[in-house]
N, C-alpha and C positions, 0 to 999 in steps of 0.2 A: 314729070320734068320740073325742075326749077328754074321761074322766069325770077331775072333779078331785077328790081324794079328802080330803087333810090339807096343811096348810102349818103349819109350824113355824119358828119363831126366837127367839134368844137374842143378849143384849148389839148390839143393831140399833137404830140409830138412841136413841131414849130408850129402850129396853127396856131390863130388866138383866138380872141373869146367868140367871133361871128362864127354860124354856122357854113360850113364850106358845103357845099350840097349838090352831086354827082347823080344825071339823071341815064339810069344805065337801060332802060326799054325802047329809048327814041327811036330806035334799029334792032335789026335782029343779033349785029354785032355792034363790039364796042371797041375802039382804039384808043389809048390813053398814051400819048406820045408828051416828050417834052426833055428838053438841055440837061445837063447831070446837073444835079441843087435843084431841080425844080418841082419836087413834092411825088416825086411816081412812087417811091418805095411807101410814102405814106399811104396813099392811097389805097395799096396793096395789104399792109399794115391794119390798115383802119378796118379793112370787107375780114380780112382774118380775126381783128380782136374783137368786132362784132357777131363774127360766128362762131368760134370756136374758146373767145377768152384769152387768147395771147397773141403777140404780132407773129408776123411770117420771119421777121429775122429776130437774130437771138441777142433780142434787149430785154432786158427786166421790165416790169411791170409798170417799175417806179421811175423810168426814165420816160413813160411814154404820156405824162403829164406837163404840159407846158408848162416849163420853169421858172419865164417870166413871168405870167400871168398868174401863177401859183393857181389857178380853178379847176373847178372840178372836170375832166376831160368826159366827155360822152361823143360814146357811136351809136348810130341810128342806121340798122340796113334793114329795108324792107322785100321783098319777093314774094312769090307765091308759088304754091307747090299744088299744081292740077285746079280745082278750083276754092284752096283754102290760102286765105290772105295771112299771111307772120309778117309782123313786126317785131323785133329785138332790140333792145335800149341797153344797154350797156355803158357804164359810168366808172371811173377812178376819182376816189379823193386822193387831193395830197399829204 
């Protein structure tokens, strides 16, 4: 079974350069509620381009780097699978 534990990003999509840092084991579930514009597609975005290398919707590669900030965007999701600990770092330059 896979427990998800933390997801992290910086300069990702409209995020800017602080790391945003979602603690996902507090509970056994997780609810990420919030107003339309208020970052839930990122979020969603961020756990897929941390695990699989591309977001959940169908943006390029190159748009998912904060434009203002021009920096390098990194996602950080950590879990575990039975009792082996993964971490995955994942980075775009612009």
């Amino acid at each position: 079974m896979i427990k998800f534990e933390t997801l992290r990003w910086k300069n990702f999509l409209s995020t800017g350069n602080n790391f945003t840092e979602i603690q996902l084991d507090r509970s056994p579930t997780t609810l990420i509620i919030g107003e339309y514009g208020a970052g839930i597609s990122t979020v969603l975005d961020a756990l897929c381009f941390g695990l699989f290398n591309k977001p959940f919707r169908n943006i390029s590669k190159k748009q998912l780097v904060n434009s203002v900030n021009n920096g390098s965007s990194v996602v950080e999701v950590e879990f575990s699978i039975g009792t082996k600990d993964v971490k995955v770092v994942r980075g775009i330059k612009p």
